[in-house]
C-alpha positions in Angstrom: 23.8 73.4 4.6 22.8 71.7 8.1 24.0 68.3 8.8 23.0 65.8 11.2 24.9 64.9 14.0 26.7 61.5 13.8 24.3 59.8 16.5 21.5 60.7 14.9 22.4 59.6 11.4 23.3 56.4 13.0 19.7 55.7 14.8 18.1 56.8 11.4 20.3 53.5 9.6 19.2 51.4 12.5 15.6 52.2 12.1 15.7 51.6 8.6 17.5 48.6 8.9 14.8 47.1 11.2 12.4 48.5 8.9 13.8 45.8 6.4 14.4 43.1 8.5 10.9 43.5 9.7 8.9 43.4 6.5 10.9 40.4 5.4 10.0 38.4 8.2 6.4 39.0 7.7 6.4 38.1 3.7 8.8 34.8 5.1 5.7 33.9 7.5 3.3 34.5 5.4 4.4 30.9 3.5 5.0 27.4 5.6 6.2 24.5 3.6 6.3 21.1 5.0 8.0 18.6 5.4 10.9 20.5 5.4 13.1 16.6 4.7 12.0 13.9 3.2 13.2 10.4 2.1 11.3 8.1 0.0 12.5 5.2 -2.0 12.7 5.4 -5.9 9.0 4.5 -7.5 7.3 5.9 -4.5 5.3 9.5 -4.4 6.9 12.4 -3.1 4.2 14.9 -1.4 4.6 18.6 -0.3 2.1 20.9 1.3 2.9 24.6 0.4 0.2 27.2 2.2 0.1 30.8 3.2 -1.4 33.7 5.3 -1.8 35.6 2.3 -5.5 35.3 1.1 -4.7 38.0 -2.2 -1.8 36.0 -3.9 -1.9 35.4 -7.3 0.6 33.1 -8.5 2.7 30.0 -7.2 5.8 28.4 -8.3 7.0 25.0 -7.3 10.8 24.6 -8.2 12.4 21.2 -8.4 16.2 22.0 -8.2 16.2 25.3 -9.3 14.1 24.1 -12.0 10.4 25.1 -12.5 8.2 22.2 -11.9 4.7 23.9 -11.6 2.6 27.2 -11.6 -0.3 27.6 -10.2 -3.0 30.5 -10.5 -5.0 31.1 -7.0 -8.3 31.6 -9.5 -7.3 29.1 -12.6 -5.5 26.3 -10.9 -2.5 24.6 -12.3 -1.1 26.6 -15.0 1.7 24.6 -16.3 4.1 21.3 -15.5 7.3 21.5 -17.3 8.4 18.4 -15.6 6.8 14.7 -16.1 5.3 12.8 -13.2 5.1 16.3 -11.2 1.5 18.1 -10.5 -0.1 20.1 -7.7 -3.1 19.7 -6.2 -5.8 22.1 -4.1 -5.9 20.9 -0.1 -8.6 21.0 1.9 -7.5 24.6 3.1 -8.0 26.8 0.3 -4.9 28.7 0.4 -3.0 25.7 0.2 -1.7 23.7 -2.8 0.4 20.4 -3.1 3.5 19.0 -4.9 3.0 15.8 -6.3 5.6 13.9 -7.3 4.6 10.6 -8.9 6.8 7.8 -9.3 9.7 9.5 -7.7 13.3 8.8 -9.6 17.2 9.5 -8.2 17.4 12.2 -10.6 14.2 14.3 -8.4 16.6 14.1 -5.6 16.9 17.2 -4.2 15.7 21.0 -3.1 12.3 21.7 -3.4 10.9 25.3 -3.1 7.6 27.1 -3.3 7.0 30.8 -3.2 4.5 33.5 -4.1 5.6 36.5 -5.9 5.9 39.6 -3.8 7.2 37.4 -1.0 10.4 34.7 0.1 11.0 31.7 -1.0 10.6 28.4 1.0 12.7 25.2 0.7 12.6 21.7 1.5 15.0 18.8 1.2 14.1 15.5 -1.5 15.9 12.6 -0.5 15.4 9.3 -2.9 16.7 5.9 -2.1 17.2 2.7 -4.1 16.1 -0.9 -2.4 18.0 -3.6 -3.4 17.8 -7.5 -2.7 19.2 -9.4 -0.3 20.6 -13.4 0.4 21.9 -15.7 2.3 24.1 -18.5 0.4 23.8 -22.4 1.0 20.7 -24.3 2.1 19.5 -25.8 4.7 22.6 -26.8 7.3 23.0 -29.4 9.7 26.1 -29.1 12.2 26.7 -31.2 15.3 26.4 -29.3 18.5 29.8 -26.7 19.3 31.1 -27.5 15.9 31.6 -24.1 14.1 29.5 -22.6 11.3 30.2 -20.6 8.3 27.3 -18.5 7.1 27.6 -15.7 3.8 25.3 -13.0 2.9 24.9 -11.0 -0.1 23.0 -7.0 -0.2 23.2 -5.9 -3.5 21.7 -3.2 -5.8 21.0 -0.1 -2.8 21.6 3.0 -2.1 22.8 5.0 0.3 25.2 2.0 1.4 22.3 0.0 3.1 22.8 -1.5 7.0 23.2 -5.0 6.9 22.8 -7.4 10.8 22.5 -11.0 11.0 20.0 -12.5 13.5 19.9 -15.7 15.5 18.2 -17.2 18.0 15.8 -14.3 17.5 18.4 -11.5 19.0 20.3 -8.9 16.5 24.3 -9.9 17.0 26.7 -6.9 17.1 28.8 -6.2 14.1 32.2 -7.4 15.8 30.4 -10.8 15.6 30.7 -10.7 11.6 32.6 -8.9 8.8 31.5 -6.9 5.9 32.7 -5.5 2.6 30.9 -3.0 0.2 31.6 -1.8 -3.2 30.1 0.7 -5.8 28.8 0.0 -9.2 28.6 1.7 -12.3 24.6 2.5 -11.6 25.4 4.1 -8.2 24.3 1.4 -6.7 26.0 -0.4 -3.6 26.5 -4.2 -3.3 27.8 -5.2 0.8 29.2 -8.7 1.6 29.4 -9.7 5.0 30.2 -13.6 6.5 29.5 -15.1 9.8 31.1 -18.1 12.1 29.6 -19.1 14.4 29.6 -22.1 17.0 26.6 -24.3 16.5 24.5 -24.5 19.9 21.1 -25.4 19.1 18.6 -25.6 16.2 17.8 -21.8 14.8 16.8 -19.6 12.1 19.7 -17.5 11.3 18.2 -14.3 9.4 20.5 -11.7 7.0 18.8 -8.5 7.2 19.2 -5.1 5.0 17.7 -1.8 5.2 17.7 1.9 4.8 16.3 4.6 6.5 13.2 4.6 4.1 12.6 0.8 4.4 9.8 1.1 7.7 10.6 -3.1 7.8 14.4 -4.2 6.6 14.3 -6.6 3.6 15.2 -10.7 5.0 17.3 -13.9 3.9 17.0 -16.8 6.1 18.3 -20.2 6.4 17.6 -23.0 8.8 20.5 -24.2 10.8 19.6 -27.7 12.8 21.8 -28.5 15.7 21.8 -33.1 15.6 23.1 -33.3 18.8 20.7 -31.3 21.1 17.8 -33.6 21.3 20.5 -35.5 23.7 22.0 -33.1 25.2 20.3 -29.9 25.5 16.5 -31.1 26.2 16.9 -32.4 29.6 13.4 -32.3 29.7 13.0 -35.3 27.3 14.7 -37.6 29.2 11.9 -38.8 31.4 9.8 -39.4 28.6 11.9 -40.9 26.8 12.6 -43.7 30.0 9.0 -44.1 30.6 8.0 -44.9 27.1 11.3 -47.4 27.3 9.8 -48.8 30.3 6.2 -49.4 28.7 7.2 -51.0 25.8 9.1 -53.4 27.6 6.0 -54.1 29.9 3.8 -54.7 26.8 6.6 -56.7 25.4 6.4 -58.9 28.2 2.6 -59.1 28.6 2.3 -60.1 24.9 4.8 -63.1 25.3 3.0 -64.2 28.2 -0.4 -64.7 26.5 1.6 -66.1 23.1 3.2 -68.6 25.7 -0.5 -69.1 27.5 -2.2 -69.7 24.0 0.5 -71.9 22.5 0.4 -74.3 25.2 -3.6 -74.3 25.2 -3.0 -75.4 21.3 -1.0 -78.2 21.8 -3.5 -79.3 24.9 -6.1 -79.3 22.7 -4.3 -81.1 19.8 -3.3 -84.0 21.9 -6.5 -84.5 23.4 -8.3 -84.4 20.2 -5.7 -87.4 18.9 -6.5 -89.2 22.7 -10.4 -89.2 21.5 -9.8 -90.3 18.1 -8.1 -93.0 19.1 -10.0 -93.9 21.8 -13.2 -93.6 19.2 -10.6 -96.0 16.4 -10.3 -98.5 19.5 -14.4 -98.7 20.2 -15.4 -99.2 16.3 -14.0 -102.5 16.3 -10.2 -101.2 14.8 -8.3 -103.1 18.0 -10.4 -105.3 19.4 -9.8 -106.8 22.7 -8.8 -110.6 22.1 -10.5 -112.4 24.8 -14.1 -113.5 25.4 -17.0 -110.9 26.0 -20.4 -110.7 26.3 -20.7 -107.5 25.3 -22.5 -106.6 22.4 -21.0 -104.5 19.5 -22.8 -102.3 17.6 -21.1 -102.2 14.0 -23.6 -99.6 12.7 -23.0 -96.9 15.5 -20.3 -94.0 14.4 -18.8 -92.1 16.8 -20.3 -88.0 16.1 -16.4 -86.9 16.5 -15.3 -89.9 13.8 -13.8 -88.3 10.6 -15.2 -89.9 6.8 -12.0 -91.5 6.7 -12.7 -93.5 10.0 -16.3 -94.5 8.9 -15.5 -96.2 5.8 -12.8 -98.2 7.1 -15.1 -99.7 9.7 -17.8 -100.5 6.8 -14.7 -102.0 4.8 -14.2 -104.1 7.5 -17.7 -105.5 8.3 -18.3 -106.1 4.6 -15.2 -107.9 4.9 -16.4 -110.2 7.7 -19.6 -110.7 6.7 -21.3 -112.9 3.9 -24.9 -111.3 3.3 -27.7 -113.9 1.5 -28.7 -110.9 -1.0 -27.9 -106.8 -0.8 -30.8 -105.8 1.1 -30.9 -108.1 3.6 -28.4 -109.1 6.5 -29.0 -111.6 10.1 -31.0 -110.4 12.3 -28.6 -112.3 15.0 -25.2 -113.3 14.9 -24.1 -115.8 16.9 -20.0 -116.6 17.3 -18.4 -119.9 18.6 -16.0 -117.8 19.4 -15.1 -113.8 19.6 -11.6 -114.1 19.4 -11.4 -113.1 16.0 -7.7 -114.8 15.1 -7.2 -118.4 16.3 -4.7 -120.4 14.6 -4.8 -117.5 12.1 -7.9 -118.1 11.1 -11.7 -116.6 11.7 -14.6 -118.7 12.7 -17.6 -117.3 12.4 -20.7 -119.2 12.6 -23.8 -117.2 11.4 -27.0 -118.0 12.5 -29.9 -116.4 10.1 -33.4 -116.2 11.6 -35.9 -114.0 11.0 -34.4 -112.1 7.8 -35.7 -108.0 7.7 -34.9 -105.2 6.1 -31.4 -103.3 6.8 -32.4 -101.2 9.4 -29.4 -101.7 12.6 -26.3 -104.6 12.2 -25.9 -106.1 15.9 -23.0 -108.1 17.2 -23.2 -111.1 19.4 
């Protein structure tokens, strides 16, 4: 019996070997599965595109942790979903199918793996997260400026173990700047603490913020922090406002007591000359009449336009008083005294002298 020498046995393993090697790399490229990680939070949808080179396959399997999820027929479609909320879909590209995972849970967490019979088996990596809530404690602070503030925040109900930052001033601070505690749950689920002091510098938003990698915006807490002090202090800017607007109001203040001064003393001008005229007006209707003789003539009928009622009927009292008429309708036309001085000796002589009687029509002193 012939036997091969040793080389030769060897290069006929190595050639089979690459043989091997060979055709399993070209059933592995015949499937691409992507993505090959992913991470979605828990109620979102999972997707996975399965495809291959392989234009004569006949049946596909989608596995969900070891577990068969799917199979599909390359003629018939989807032949079966053992698992709820999972189903496949035909892409565009006809030899390509894909995963749907609807409503994704923690428990779909996991591999995920598609293959074809008669060829390798491709996996992918199912990554679900949980998104929690997040707050800041307190209300609304005021603080006076450089005295030192205590802020808390709360992140509870996430997982992984979320990333939790505080923001002021609009700029993220660096962790040394605060502390932070975590602890599990009986869900799974983690809760982080974390407190912040700061010194109080100016008015500010100060913003608690948690996230995990598939949050694309982290979750926010804020609460306004108002600084009393730095109106005064800080806003330099203010100050010459604030002295020109001083300086106005003390200018108007001025200006209006200058025309209340002005208009007051125009009042009491006007008051005392009015008095002035009404006596002077009381002294011309016969009220103080001069006591020696005149030949002027007195008009007891005329009334001064700027007399009041009160003035007029005291002059009428008065010459009804002095005079004695003959009958009501009629009066002298001429009066004639012996003398004008209307008190002599305490008394009044008047002598009348009646001529030519008419009608009430003017009553004329002599």
């Amino acid at each position: 019996m012939n036997r091969l020498p040793p080389m030769k046995c060897i290069i006929m393993d190595f050639f089979v070997l690459t043989m091997i090697l060979l055709s399993c790399s070209t059933q592995v490229s015949l499937l691409k599965l992507s993505p090959t990680i992913l991470t979605v939070l828990s109620g979102d949808e999972a997707r996975f595109t399965c495809s291959t080179e392989n234009a004569e396959w006949d049946v596909m399997l989608w596995e969900l942790n070891s577990t068969l999820a799917v199979t599909i027929s390359r003629i018939h479609g989807v032949l079966s979903s053992s698992i709820p909320n999972v189903t496949a879909e035909k892409s565009q590209n006809g030899n390509a199918w894909i995963l749907l995972l609807l409503s994704v849970e923690r428990r779909h967490e996991g591999q995920v793996s598609c293959n074809i019979q008669g060829s390798a088996k491709k996996t992918a990596n199912l990554f679900v997260q949980e998104k929690g809530t997040v707050k800041v404690f307190g209300v609304h602070t005021i603080a006076l400026k450089e005295q030192l503030v205590l802020f808390g925040c709360d992140a509870m109900g996430w997982y992984p173990l979320p990333n939790l930052q505080w923001e002021v001033h609009g700029k993220k601070l660096s962790q040394s700047e605060y502390n932070l505690s975590s602890e599990l749950t009986g869900k799974s689920l983690f809760t982080v603490r974390s407190n912040l002091s700061m010194t109080a510098t100016k008015s500010s938003h100060v913003h608690c913020l948690a996230s995990v990698s598939a949050l694309s915006t982290p979750m926010k807490s804020s609460i306004r922090l108002t600084v009393v002090a730095e109106v005064v202090q800080d806003e330099d800017d203010c100050r010459v406002p604030l002295a020109v607007t001083s300086s106005l109001t003390a200018l108007l203040l001025l200006v209006l007591l200058c025309i209340c001064t002005v208009l007051y003393r125009e009042r009491r001008q006007a008051k005392k000359n009015a008095r002035d005229v009404i006596r002077s007006e009381e002294s011309n209707n016969g009220q103080s009449l001069p006591a020696g003789p005149t030949h002027a003539r007195v008009n007891l009928g005329y009334i001064s336009e700027d007399a009041t009622d009160a003035v007029y009927k005291e002059i009428m009292k008065e010459i009804h008083g002095k005079m004695d008429f003959d009958s009501a309708p009629k009066v002298p036309d001429v009066v004639t005294s012996s003398s004008l001085s209307l008190h002599d000796d305490g008394l009044t002589q008047v002598n009348f002298i009646k001529e030519n009687c008419k009608n009430i029509r003017q009553v004329t002193t002599v």
